[in-house]
C-alpha positions in Angstrom: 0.0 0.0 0.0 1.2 3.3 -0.8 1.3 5.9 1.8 1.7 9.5 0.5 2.4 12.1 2.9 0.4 15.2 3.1 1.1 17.2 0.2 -17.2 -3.2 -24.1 -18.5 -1.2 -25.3 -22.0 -0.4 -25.1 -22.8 -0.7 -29.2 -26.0 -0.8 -31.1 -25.3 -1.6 -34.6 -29.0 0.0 -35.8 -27.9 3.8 -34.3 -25.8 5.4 -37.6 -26.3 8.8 -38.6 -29.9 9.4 -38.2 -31.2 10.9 -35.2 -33.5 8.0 -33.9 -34.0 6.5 -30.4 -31.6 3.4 -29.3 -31.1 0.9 -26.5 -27.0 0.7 -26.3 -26.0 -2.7 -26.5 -23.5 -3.7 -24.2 -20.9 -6.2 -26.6 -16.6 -6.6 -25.5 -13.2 -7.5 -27.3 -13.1 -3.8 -29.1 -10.5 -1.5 -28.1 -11.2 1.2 -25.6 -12.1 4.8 -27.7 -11.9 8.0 -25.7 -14.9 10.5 -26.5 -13.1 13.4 -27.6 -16.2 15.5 -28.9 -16.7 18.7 -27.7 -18.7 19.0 -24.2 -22.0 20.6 -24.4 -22.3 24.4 -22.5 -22.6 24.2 -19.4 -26.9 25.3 -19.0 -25.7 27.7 -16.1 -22.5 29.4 -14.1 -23.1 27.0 -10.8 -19.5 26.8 -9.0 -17.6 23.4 -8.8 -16.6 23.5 -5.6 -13.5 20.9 -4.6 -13.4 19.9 -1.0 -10.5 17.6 -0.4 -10.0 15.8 -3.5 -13.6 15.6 -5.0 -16.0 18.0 -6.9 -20.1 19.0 -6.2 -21.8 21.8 -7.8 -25.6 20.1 -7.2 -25.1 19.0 -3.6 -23.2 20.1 -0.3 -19.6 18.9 0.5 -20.4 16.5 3.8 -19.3 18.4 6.9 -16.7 16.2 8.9 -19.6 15.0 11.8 -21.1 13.0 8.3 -17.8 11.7 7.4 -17.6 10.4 10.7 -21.1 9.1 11.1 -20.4 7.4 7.4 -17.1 5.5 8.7 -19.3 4.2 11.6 -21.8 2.9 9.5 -20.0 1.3 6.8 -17.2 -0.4 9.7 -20.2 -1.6 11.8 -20.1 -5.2 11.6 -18.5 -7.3 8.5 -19.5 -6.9 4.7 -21.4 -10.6 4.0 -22.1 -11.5 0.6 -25.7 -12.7 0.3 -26.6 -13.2 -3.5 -24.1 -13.7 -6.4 -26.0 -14.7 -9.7 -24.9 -14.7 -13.6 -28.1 -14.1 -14.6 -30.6 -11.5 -13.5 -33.6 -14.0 -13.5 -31.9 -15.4 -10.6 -31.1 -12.9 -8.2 -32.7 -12.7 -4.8 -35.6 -10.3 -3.9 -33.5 -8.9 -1.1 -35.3 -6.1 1.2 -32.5 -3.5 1.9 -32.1 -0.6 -0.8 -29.2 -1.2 -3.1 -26.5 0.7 -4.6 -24.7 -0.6 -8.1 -21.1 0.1 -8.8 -20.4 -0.4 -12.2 -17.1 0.5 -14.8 -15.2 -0.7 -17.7 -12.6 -4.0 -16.5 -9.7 -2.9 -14.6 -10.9 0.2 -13.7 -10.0 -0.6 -10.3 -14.0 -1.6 -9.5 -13.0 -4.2 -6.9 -10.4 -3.0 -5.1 -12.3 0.1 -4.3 -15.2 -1.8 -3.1 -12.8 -3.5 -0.7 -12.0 0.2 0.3 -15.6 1.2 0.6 -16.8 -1.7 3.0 -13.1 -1.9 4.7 -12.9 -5.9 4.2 -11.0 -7.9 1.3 -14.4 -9.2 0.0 -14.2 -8.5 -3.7 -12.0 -10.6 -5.5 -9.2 -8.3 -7.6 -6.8 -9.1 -10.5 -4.6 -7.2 -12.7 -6.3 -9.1 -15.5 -9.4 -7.6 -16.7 -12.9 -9.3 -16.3 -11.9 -11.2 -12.9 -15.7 -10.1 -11.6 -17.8 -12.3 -14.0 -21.1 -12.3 -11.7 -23.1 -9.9 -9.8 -21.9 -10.0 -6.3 -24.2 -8.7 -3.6 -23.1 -7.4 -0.4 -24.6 -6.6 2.9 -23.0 -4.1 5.2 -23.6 -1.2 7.4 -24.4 -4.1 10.5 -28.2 -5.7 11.3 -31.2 -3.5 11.0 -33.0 -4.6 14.2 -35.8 -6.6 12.0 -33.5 -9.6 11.1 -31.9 -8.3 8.2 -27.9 -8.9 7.7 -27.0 -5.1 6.4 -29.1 -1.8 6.1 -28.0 -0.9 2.7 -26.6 -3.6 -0.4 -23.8 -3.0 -2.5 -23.6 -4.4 -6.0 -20.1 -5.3 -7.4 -21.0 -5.4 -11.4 -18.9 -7.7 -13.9 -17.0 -4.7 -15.8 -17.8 -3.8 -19.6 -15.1 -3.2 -22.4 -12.0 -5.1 -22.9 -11.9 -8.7 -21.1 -15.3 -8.5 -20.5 -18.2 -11.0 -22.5 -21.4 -10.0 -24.4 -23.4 -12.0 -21.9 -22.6 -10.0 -19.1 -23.5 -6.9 -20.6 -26.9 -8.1 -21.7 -27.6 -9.0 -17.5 -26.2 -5.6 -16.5 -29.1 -3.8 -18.9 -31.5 -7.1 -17.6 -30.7 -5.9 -14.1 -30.5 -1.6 -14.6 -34.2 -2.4 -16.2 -36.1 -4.6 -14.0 -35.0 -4.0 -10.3 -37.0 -1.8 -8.7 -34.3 -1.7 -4.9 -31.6 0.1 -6.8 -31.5 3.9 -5.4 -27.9 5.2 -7.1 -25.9 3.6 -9.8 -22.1 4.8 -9.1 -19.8 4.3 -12.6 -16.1 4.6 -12.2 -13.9 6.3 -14.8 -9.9 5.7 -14.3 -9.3 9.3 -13.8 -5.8 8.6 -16.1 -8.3 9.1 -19.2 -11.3 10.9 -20.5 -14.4 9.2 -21.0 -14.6 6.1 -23.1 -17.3 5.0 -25.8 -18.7 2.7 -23.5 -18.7 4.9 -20.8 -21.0 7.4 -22.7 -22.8 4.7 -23.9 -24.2 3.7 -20.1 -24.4 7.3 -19.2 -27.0 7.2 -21.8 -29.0 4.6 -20.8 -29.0 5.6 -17.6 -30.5 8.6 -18.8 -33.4 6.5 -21.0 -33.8 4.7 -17.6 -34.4 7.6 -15.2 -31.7 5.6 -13.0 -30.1 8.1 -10.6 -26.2 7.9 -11.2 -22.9 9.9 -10.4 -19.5 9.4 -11.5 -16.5 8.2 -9.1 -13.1 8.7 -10.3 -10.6 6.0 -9.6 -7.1 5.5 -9.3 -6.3 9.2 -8.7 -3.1 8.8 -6.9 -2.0 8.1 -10.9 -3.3 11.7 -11.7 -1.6 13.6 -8.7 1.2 11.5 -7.6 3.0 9.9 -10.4 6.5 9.7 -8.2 6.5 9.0 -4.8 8.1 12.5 -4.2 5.9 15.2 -5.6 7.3 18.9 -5.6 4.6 21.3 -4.4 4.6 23.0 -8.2 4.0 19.5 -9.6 1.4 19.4 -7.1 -0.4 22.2 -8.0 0.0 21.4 -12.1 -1.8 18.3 -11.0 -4.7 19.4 -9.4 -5.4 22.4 -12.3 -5.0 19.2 -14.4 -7.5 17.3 -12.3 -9.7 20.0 -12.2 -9.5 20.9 -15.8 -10.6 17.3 -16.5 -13.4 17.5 -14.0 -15.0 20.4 -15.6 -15.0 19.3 -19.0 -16.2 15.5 -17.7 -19.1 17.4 -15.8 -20.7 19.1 -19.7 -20.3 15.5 -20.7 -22.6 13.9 -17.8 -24.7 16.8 -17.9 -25.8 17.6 -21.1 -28.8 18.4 -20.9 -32.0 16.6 -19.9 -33.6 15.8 -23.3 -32.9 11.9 -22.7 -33.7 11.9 -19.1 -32.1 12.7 -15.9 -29.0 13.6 -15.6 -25.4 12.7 -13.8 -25.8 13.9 -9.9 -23.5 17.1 -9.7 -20.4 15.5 -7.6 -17.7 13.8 -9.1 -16.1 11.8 -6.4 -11.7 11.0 -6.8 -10.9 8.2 -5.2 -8.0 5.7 -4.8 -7.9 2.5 -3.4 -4.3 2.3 -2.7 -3.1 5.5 -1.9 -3.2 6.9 1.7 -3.5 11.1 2.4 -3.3 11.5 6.3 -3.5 8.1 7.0 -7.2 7.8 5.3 -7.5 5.7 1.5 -8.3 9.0 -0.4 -11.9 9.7 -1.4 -13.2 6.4 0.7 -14.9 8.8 3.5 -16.9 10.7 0.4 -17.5 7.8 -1.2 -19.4 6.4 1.5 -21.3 9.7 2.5 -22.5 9.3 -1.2 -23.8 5.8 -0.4 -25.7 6.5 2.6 -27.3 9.8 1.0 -28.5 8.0 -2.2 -30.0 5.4 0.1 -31.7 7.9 2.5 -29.7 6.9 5.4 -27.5 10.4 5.2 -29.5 11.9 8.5 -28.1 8.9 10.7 
């Protein structure tokens, strides 16, 4: 573990050139595309506020007391995984509300789960498409009524390279049909701009009406590329990282013609990389879970 001190594709082949209305199809085995088209204007002059390392312009930053009260929930008890199923048909009716986390393969999905519910529960690999099922966890302790957990986590089987056709078709199965999910979370690997695919489930969120935000992983790649930064690299870094931010945030919010957008926070995280002894972005992360599953005023 580093410690740093304080300084797929979704494709449908019927969508050409014609403006007509289509389902992304979720196929694998093409090389990853960055979307490099011009973001749309920004419909207003809202600030992006950055607190620590992560961005909101539609919510409020959580105050340290919710940081704190988040840390307690998700270290109450241990993570138990209660459903894991290749195909959606399958999959428990489970009572608790659910957040999804889903991202292309090897964008560090796993290991930030791990992170998230402070356990090695998620299995991890430097080769992509290790998670090949959907992997339900319960955490956050008992509920009082004989539930294990208060809120589930989904662990998705990535999209993109490494990845198979199947498991897109269950991801779309499963964004469609369950009725539990509250906040679908997609990572981007905050080396790189948004991919094809990556646009591509941004949009069918947006068909959907699911709610969903974006979580940038692996941002200890972005800011600390050495292990000894100079404060000038420092500071080119973070106008970097907030360059990128503000041009990813025209890109989830273009406009709500196809549905609802991107929530305004953009949320850096890394799940190897220490900042005053805390995995960096993991305390916001988790705020982010328990306010998308209503459980922000504990």
């Amino acid at each position: 573990m580093r410690r740093l001190a304080k300084a797929s594709i979704f494709k449908n082949p019927f969508c050409g050139t014609r403006r007509v209305q289509c389902r992304p199809q979720i196929t694998s085995h093409q090389p990853a595309r960055s979307f490099t088209t011009t973001p749309p204007t920004l419909k207003d002059d809202r600030p992006l506020v950055r607190q620590g390392l992560s961005y909101y312009w539609d919510t409020h930053p959580p105050n340290p007391h919710q940081l704190h009260q988040a840390d307690k929930f998700f270290l109450t008890g241990t993570p138990l995984i209660i459903d894991s199923a290749i195909k959606f048909r399958t999959v428990k009716q489970l009572a608790n509300p659910e957040v999804a986390f889903l991202g292309r393969s090897n964008v560090g999905k796993s290991s930030l789960l791990n992170a998230l519910m402070g356990a090695r529960v998620c299995r991890t690999s430097h080769n992509a498409g290790r998670t090949r099922s959907m992997n339900f966890f319960a955490v956050g302790g008992a509920d009082g009524h004989g539930n294990r957990g208060r809120v589930t986590v989904l662990d998705m089987p990535g999209y993109g390279y490494g990845s198979r056709p199947e498991w897109g078709k269950e991801i779309m199965k499963y964004l469609e049909g369950r009725k539990k999910l509250k906040r679908a979370f997609l990572l981007i690997d905050a080396r790189h701009s948004l991919q094809v695919g990556d646009v591509d489930i941004l949009t069918l969120f947006r068909q959907l009406g699911i709610p969903h935000q974006i979580v940038l992983s692996k941002i200890d790649e972005v800011l600390f590329k050495r292990k000894k930064v100079s404060e000038e690299r420092m500071l080119k870094n973070l106008h970097l990282l907030d360059a990128r931010c503000k041009e990813m945030r025209g890109q989830i919010q273009p406009g709500q013609a196809e549905g609802p957008e991107a929530l305004g926070e953009i949320i850096c995280t890394s799940a190897d990389a220490e900042l005053q002894g805390r995995k960096m972005g993991v305390q916001e992360l988790r705020w982010a879970v328990l306010s998308a599953t209503g459980l922000g005023t504990l």
